[in-house]
C-alpha positions as semicolon CSV with decimal commas, in nm:
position;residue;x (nm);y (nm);z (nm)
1;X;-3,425;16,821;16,419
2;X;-3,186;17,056;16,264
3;X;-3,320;17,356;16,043
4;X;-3,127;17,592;15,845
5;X;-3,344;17,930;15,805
6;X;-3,297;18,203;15,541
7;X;-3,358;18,526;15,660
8;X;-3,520;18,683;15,335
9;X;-3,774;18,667;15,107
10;X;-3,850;18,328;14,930
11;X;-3,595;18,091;15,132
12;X;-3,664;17,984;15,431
13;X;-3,515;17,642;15,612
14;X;-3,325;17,324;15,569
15;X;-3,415;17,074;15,813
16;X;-3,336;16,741;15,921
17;X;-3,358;16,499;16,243
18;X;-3,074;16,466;16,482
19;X;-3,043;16,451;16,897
20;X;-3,010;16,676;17,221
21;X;-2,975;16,845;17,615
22;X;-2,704;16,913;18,097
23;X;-3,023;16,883;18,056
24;X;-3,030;16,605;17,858
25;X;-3,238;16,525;17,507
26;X;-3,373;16,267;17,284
27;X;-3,190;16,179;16,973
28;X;-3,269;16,191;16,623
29;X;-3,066;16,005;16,403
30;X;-2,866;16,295;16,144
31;X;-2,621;16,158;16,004
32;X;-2,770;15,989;15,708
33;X;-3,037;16,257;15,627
34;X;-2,935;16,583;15,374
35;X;-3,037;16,906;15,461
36;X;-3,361;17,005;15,249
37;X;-3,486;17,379;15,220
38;X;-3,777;17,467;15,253
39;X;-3,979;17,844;15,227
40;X;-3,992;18,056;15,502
41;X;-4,354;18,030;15,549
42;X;-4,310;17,671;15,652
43;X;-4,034;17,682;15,906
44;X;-4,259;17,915;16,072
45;X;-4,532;17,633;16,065
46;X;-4,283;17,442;16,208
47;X;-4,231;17,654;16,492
48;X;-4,506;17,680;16,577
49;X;-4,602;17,521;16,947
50;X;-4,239;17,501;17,009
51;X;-4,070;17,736;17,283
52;X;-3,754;17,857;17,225
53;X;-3,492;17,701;17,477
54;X;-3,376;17,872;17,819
55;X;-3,139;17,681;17,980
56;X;-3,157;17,933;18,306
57;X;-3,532;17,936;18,329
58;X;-3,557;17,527;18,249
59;X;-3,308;17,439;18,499
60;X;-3,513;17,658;18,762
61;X;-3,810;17,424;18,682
62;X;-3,643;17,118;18,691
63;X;-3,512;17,176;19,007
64;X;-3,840;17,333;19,109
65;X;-3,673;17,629;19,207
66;X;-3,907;17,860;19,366
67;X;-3,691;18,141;19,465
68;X;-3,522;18,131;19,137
69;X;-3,791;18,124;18,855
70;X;-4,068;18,350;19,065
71;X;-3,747;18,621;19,125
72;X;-3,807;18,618;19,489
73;X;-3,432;18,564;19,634
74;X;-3,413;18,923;19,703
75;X;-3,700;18,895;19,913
76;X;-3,588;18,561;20,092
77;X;-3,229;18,580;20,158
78;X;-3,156;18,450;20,471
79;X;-3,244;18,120;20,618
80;X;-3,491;18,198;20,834
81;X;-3,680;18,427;20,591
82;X;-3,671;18,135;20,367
83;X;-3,786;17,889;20,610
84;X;-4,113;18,065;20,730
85;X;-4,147;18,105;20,380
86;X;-4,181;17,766;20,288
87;X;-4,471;17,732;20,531
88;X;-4,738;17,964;20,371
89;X;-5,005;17,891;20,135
90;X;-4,825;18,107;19,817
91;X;-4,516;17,872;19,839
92;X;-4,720;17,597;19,830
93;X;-4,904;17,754;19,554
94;X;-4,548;17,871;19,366
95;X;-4,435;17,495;19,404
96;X;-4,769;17,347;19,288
97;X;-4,671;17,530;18,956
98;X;-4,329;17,451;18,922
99;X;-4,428;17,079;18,952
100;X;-4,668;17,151;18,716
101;X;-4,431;17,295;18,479
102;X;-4,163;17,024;18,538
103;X;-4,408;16,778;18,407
104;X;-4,504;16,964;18,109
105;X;-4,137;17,029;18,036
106;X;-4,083;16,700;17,926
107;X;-4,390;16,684;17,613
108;X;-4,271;17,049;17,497
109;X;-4,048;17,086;17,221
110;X;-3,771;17,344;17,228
111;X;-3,547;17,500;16,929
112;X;-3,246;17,617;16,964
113;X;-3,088;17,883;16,694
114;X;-2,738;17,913;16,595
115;X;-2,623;18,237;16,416
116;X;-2,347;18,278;16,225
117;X;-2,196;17,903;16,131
118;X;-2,114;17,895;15,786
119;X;-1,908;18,229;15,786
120;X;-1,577;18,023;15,821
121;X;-1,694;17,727;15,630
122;X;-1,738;17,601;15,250
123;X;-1,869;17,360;15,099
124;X;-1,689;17,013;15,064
125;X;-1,781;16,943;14,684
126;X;-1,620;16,561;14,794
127;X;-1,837;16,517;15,073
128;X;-2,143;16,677;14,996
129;X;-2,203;16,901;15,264
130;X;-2,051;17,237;15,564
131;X;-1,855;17,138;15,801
132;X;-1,971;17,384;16,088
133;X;-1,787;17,483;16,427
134;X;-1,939;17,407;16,774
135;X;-1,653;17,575;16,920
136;X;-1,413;17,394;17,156
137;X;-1,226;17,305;17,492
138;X;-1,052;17,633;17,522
139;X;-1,170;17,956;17,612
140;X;-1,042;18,234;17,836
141;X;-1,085;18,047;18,185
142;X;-1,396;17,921;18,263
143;X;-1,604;18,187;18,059
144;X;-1,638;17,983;17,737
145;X;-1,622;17,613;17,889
146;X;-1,906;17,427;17,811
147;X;-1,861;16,997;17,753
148;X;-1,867;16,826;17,445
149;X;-2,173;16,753;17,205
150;X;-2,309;17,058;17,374
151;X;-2,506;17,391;17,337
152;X;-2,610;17,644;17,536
153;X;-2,619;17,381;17,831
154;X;-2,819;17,148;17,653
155;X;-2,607;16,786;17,586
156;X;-2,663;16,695;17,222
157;X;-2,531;16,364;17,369
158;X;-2,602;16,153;17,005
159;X;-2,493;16,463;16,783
160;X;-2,215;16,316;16,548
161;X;-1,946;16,570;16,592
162;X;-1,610;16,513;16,511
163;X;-1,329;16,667;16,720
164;X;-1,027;16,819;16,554
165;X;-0,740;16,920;16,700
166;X;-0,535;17,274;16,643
167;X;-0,233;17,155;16,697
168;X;-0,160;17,514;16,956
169;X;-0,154;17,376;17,293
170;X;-0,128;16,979;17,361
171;X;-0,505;16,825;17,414
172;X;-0,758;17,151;17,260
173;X;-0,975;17,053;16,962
174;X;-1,290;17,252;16,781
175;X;-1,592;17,054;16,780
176;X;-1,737;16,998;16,439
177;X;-2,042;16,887;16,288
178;X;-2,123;16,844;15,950
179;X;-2,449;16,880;15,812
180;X;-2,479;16,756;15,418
181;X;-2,655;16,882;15,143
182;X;-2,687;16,918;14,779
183;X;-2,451;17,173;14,522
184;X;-2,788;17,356;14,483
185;X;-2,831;17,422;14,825
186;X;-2,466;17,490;14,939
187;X;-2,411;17,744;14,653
188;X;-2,732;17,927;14,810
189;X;-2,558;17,936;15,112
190;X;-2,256;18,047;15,014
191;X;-2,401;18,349;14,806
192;X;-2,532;18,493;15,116
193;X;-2,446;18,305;15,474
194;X;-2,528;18,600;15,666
195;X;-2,893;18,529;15,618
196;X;-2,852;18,145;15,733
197;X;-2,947;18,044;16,064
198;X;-2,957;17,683;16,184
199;X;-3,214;17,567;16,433
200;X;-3,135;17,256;16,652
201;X;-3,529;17,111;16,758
202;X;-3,572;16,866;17,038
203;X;-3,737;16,690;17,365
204;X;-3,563;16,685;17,683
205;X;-3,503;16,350;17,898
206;X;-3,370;16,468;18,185
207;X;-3,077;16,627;18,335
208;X;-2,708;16,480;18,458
209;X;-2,409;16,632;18,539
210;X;-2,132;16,551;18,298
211;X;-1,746;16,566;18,361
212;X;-1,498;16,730;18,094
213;X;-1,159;16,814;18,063
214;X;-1,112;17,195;17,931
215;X;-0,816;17,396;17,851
216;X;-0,775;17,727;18,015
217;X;-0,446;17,877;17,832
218;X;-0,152;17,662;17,992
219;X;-0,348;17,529;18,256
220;X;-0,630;17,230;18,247
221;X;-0,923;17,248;18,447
């Protein structure tokens, strides 16, 4: 589900159904759907029972990461430490949550929000909708790379972006998705997209590693 939120008073959300996760999510069809608002009030009914998405803190649970989500690596940092560790009853205990958790993770919901998308955007009055950035395959070394039909480390794996390429450097593109919608709805956007936030809702499936060319300055890595 996507949902675009209004920060103020009467105006709240658009929403519709699309996919997501590296870790990996279900898809929702988006493509076909327009955006719909709805009042404030109801988008927070709609969050409600969801948890907001942490790719760190998922990934920790996935992996059932003991150290990592209970903060304990200062405490365990060698080998050995870690070892004798592993035999007591509170590890056992620790891991009998995490597996707990792991299982749990996959009937949850999660949002995701995106700030600030329709600041270099208008509306296509031909096609009925925003065009918004996901960003691209170039950043400032690794700092910025993330893989396609991706955010925040979560593969939107069925999200129907289109790349299109800058034309600066040989192979780097900005990821685009567009989301349609009525005149009505885009001229309320447009009169005030600082207070527009869209909200990407979703399952996850699982997690895989994925493989991606991206373009550090002159160099590909």
């Amino acid at each position: 589900m996507v949902l675009l939120t209004r920060k103020s008073n009467k105006y709240g959300s658009v929403y519709y159904f699309l996919v997501s996760l590296i870790l990996v999510t279900f898809p929702f069809p988006i493509n076909a759907q327009e955006v719909n608002t709805k009042p404030e009030g109801e988008l927070q009914d709609i969050l409600k029972g969801l948890e907001e998405a942490d790719s760190g803190k998922l990934e920790t649970i996935y992996n059932l990461d003991v150290l990592g989500y209970f903060n304990l690596g200062d405490d365990y940092d060698t080998e050995l430490k870690m070892k004798v560790f592993k035999k007591t009853p509170e590890y056992a205990k620790k891991l009998s949550e995490l597996k707990k958790m792991k299982t749990e993770i996959f009937s949850t919901e999660y949002y995701l929000k995106l700030h600030g998308k329709f600041y270099d955007t208008q509306y296509d009055v031909k096609k009925k909708g925003f065009s918004i950035s996901l960003d691209g395959n170039m950043g400032e070394c690794l700092s910025q790379a993330h893989p396609p039909k991706s955010v925040n480390n979560f593969l939107l794996s069925s999200l129907p972006t289109k790349n299109i390429y800058i034309g600066l450097v040989r192979g780097v593109y900005v990821e685009h998705l567009f989301l349609p919608m009525n005149e009505e709805k885009g001229l309320e956007i447009e009169n005030s997209r600082e207070k527009f936030t869209i909200y990407l809702i979703f399952k996850i499936s699982g997690k895989e590693n994925v493989r991606y060319k991206f373009n550090c300055g002159y160099r590909d890595i």
